[in-house]
Every structure is written in C-alpha cells, then in structure tokens.
C-alpha positions in Angstrom: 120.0 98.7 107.4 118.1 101.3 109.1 114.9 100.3 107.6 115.3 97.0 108.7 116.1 98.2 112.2 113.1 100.3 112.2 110.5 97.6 110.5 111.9 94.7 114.0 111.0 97.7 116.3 107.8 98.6 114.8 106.7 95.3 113.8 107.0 93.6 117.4 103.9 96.5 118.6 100.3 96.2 117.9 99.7 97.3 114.3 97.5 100.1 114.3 99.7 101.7 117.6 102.4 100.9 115.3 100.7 102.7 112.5 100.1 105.8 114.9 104.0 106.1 115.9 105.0 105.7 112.4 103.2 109.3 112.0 105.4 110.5 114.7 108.3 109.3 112.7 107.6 110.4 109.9 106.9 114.1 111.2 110.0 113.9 113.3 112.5 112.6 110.1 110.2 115.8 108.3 112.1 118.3 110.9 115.4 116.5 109.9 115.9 117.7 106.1 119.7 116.8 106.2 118.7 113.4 107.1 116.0 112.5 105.3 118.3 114.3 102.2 119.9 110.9 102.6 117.7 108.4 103.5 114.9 109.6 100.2 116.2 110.5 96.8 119.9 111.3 97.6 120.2 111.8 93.6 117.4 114.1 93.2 115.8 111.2 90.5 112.0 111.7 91.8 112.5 115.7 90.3 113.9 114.0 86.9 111.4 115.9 84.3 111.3 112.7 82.4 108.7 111.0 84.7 106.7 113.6 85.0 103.0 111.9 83.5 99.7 113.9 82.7 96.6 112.0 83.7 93.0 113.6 83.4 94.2 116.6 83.1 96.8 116.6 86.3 100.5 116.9 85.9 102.3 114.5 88.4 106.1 114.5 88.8 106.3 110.9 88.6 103.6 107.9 88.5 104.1 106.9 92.4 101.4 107.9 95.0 100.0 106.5 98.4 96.9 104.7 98.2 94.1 106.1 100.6 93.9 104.4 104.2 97.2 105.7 105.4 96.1 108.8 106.2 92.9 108.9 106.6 91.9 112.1 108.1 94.5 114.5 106.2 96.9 114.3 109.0 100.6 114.0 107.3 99.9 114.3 103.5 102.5 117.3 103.7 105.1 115.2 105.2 104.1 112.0 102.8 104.7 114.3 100.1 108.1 115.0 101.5 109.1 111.3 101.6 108.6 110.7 97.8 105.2 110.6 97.1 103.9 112.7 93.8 100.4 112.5 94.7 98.7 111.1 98.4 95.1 109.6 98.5 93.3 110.8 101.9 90.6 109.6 103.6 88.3 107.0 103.2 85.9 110.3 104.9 82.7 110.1 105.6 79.7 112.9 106.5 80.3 112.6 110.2 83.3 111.5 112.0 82.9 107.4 113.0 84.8 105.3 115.3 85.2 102.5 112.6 84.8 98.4 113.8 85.9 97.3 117.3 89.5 96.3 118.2 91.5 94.3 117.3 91.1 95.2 113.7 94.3 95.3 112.2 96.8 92.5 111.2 100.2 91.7 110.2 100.6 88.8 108.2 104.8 88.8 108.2 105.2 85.5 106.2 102.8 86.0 103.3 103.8 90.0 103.4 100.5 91.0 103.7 98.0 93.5 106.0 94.3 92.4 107.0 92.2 95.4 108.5 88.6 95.7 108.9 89.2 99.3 110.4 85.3 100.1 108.9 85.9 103.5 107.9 87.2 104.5 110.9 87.6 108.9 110.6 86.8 111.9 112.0 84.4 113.2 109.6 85.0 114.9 105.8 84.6 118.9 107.6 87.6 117.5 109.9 89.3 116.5 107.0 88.5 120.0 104.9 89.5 122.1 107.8 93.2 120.6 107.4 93.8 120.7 103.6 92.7 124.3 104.0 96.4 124.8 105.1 97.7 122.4 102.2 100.4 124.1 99.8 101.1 124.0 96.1 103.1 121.2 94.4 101.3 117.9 95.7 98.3 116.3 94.2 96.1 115.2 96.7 92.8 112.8 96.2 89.7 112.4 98.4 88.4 109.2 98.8 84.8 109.1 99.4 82.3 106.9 101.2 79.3 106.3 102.9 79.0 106.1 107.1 77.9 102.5 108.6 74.6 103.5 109.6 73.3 105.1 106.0 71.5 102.2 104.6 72.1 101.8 101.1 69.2 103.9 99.6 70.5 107.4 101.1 74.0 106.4 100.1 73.9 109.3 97.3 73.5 112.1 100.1 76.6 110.8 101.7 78.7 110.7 98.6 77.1 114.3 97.4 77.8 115.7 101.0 81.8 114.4 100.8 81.7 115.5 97.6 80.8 119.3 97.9 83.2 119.5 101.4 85.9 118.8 99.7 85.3 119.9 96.2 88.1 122.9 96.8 90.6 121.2 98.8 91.6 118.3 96.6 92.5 118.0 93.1 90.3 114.2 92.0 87.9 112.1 94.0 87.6 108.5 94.3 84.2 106.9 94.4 84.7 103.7 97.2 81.7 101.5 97.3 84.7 98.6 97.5 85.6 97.6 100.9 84.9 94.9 102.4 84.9 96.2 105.8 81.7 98.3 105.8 78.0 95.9 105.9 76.4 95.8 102.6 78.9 98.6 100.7 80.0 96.1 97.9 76.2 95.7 97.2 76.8 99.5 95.7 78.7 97.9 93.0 75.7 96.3 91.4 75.1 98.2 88.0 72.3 99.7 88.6 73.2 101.2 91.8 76.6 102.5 90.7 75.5 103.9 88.0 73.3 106.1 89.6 75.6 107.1 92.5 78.5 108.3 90.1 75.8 110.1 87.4 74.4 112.3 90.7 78.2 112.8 91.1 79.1 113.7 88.0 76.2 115.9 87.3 77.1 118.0 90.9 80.7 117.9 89.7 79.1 119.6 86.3 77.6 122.5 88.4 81.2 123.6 89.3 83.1 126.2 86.8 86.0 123.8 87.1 84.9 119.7 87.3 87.3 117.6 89.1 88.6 114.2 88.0 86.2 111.3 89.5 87.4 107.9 89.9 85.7 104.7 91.0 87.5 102.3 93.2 86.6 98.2 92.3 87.2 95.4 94.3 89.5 92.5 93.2 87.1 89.8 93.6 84.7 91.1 90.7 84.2 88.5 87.8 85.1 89.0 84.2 80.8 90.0 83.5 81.4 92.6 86.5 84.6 94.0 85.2 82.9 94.5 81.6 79.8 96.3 83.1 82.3 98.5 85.2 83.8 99.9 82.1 80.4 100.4 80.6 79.7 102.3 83.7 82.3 104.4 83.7 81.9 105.3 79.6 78.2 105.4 80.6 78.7 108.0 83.8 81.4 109.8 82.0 84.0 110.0 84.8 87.3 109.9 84.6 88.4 106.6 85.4 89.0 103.2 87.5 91.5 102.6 90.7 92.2 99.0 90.3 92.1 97.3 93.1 90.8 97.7 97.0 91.5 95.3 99.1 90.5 91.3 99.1 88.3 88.8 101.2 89.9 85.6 99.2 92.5 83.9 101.6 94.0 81.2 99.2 97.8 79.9 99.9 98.0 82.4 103.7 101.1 81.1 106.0 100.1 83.7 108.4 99.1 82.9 112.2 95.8 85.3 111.6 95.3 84.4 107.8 91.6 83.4 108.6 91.0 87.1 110.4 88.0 89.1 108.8 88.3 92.0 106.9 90.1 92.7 103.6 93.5 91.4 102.5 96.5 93.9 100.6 100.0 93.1 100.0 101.8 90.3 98.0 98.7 88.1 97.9 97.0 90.7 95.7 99.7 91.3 93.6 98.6 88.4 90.8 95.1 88.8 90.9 95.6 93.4 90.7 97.6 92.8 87.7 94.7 90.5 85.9 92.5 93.0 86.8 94.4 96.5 85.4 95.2 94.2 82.2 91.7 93.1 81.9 90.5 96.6 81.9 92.9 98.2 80.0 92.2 95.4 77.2 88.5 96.0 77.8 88.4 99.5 77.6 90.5 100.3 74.8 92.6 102.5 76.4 89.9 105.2 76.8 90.0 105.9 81.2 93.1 105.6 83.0 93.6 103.3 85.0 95.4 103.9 88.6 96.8 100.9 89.5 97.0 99.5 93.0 97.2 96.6 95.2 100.4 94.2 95.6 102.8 96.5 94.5 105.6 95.2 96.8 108.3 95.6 94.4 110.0 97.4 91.2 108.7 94.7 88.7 105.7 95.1 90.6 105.4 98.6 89.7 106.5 97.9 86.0 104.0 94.7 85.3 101.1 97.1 86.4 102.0 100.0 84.7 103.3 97.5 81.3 99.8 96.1 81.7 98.3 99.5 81.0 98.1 101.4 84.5 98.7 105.5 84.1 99.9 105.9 87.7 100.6 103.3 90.6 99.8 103.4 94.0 101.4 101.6 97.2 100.2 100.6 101.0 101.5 97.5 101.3 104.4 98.0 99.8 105.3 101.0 101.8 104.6 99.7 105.2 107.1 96.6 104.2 110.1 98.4 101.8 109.7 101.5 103.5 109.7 105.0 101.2 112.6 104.1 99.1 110.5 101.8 97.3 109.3 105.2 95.7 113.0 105.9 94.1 113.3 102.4 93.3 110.7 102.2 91.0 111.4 105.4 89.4 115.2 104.7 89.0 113.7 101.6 86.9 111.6 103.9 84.8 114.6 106.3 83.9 116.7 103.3 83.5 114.5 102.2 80.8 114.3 105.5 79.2 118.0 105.6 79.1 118.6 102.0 77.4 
C-alpha cells in the first residue's frame, strides 16, 4: 500500500527530479530505523547465514545488489545498504567530473515497465567519488564502475580506465570495466576484440602491481551476437579477470506500448528480461562455469531473480526492478531462495 502510494506521487514528476527526491527519501526513512524495521526485512531473512555466497574471493550476505547508475557519484550507498542491498555498484565515474547529455534524458515507460535514459555519464568526477567512500564503513561490498569521459577519443581510452582505476583502487572492493552503454558516442566500438582485450590486460597488469589485486569485471551489452558473446569469454580467459556483468542496457525497441518508446538512449526493465536471461545462459554454457557471472537486467520479479541465477548467474543485480517493486523486492527474492533451501 505504501509503496504504491509512494510510486503515483513519484511517478506523476519528471524522472530524474523524481530520481533526486527518492535520495531524500531514502536518507530521511534511513533516520527512521523503527520504521524502516518494518517496511525492509521485518524477519531479519536478508541476515539468514544460508544466503550468504562467496564470489571472487568476496563474501556477500546474500546474492542481491544494486546495479551501478543509481548512485552514481557515491552519494547514498550507506543508506542503500541499509535498505537490503548486500553489495551497491557506484558510479559509472569518469577522470573529471561531466555534465552528461542534454535534458530531457530520462524516461518512464509505465506500460511496458521499463526506463530509457541517455544520462551520458553524467558525474562529478572519480576524486569526487573517492573523497566520499573514504568515510565508507565495514560490512557492505561496494563496486566501481569505470569509464571513459565523452571527449577522450577512443585511442586514449586506457588512460581514463587506468586513472579510475588507481583513484579508487582503496575505496572499493571489485571494478567493473563499462565499454557498454549506449549512451556515450563510439563506447560500444571498445567492445571489438581487439580493443577490449587491450584495455582489460593494461588493467589487469596495474591491478597486478598492487599487494592485494581486486576483482575486475567487464560489463557487455545485450545486443552482442552469439560470435561476440564467444570472443567475450575468450577475452576474459585471455585477460585473466575475474568475470562478466551480463547485461547493460538495450537500444532494441521491439513490442514498446510506451508514449516515448522511440526515445534514444538505452532500454532496462521488463523488455530486457528475455533477452538478459539468453545471454547469462549462453555464457555460463559457453564458459564452462569458469568466471562468474553477475547477472543483471530485467529482473523485475522473484522468478526473475531465480531464472537468472538457475541459468548460472553467481549474484544478481536490480535497477529496474527497484525503481518499480520498491526495496522489498530484495526480501522477496531471498525469502524464495530460503524457501527452496527448506523444501
């Protein structure tokens, strides 16, 4: 009931001013432990020790996280962490701070339960970013999501990705490599082979230099054929890093309802679901089992959550999801898992 009050209020203002007083929400309901006691996890199942998972080499309390572009400048990840979450993806962060692409840039598409942003990276630069996970506490995992700013062309994208990289490298516990949206000119062009395989070897061999390496994971786009999802896994057995986040968002538009269905930018939320679950199969299959795969990308319900992680996925992430079911989504899913444990 209350989420459904919420969602009408919040989904009758602009998107992203509705995405900036969610924050304010979600800090304010943070201040309110007796309430938010009963609106998350009244039963206490997101501390049940039998979800907890180990994936390359990090022990999360359950497989449910927050996909990055939520918060993207390390803003609320303590209070994200509060509402469910066992591990929050920040960023995507860039060298310098960027006002991302021009407004209007973010859309709700209500019928098909789906988002469309082209936001372009919008973020106030990775030492931003640093300076505020500097304060972050023990207990939740947090990832930094990586990429390059608008105006490095291409060839110089390395010294972005290095310079992310190294800023963070003490702050957060795994990095994610994203050469995958579709809202940035000529990234996707960075998943060629030859190009990728490069970028994540220089990152892997910096991430060598350090006493302790951290996990590094490359995030893919939906729309890659079956040929690019092969030379993806022999990129990352080739690179040696520790795995795939499967999927970013997508530019297909097939079977939209939606008023702005034909809006530019990338697409996340039900319409993915289908083609996320092909894809974390496909490379599970493909791979033998030997990365984990984080999966990600029309997770809008329970079975949602159970196909992807059924179809080999270590951990799942939502966005989507979250903005529509609100957090308890989270103890939803993991209710199913213990319910399966238990039968």
């Amino acid at each position: 009931m209350l989420k459904n009050i919420i969602q009408k209020i919040l989904f009758k203002i602009d998107p992203e001013k509705s995405h900036e007083l969610s924050f304010t929400g979600i800090r304010l309901l943070s201040k309110l432990p007796f309430l938010q006691k009963r609106l998350i996890d009244p039963d206490n199942i997101l501390e049940d020790p039998r979800l907890a998972r180990e994936v390359f080499g990090l022990k999360f309390k359950h497989p449910v996280g927050l996909a990055a572009g939520f918060d993207k400048d390390a803003k609320l990840y303590k209070e994200l962490g509060q509402l469910g979450f066992s591990f929050v993806e920040i960023g995507t962060v860039t060298p310098k701070g960027q006002s991302g692409n021009p407004r209007k840039r973010l859309f709700r598409l209500v019928e098909d339960f789906a988002i469309i942003n082209r936001m372009g990276f919008n973020n106030d630069g990775v030492e931003a970013a640093k300076i505020r996970l500097l304060k972050r506490e023990k207990g939740l995992i947090i990832g930094g999501n990586i990429g390059k700013n608008k105006i490095t062309p291409n060839d110089k994208a390395v010294e972005d990705y290095l310079a992310c990289f190294e800023a963070l490298f003490e702050v957060v516990d795994y990095f994610v490599v994203n050469v995958s949206s579709p809202n940035t000119p000529n990234l996707r062009d960075l998943q060629e082979k030859a190009p990728l395989l490069a970028l994540l070897k220089s990152l892997q061999a910096q991430n060598l230099q350090h006493e302790n390496p951290k996990p590094i994971l490359l995030k893919i786009a939906p729309d890659l054929s079956e040929s690019q999802l092969k030379e993806i896994v022999e990129i990352i057995d080739e690179s040696h890093i520790a795995g795939i986040i499967a999927t970013n968002t997508t530019i297909q538009r097939e079977g939209l309802k939606s008023q702005d269905r034909d809006e530019m930018g990338g697409l996340s939320g039900a319409p993915l679901t289908k083609r996320s679950l092909e894809v974390v199969r496909f490379l599970a299959k493909e791979s033998g089992g030997r990365f984990p795969i984080i999966g990600v990308g029309g997770i809008m319900s329970t079975k949602d959550a159970l196909d992807q992680l059924d179809a080999g996925a270590s951990l799942v992430q939502l966005y989507s999801g979250f903005i529509y079911e609100g957090p308890q989504l989270i103890e939803e899913i993991n209710r199913a898992l213990l319910t399966r444990l238990e039968n």
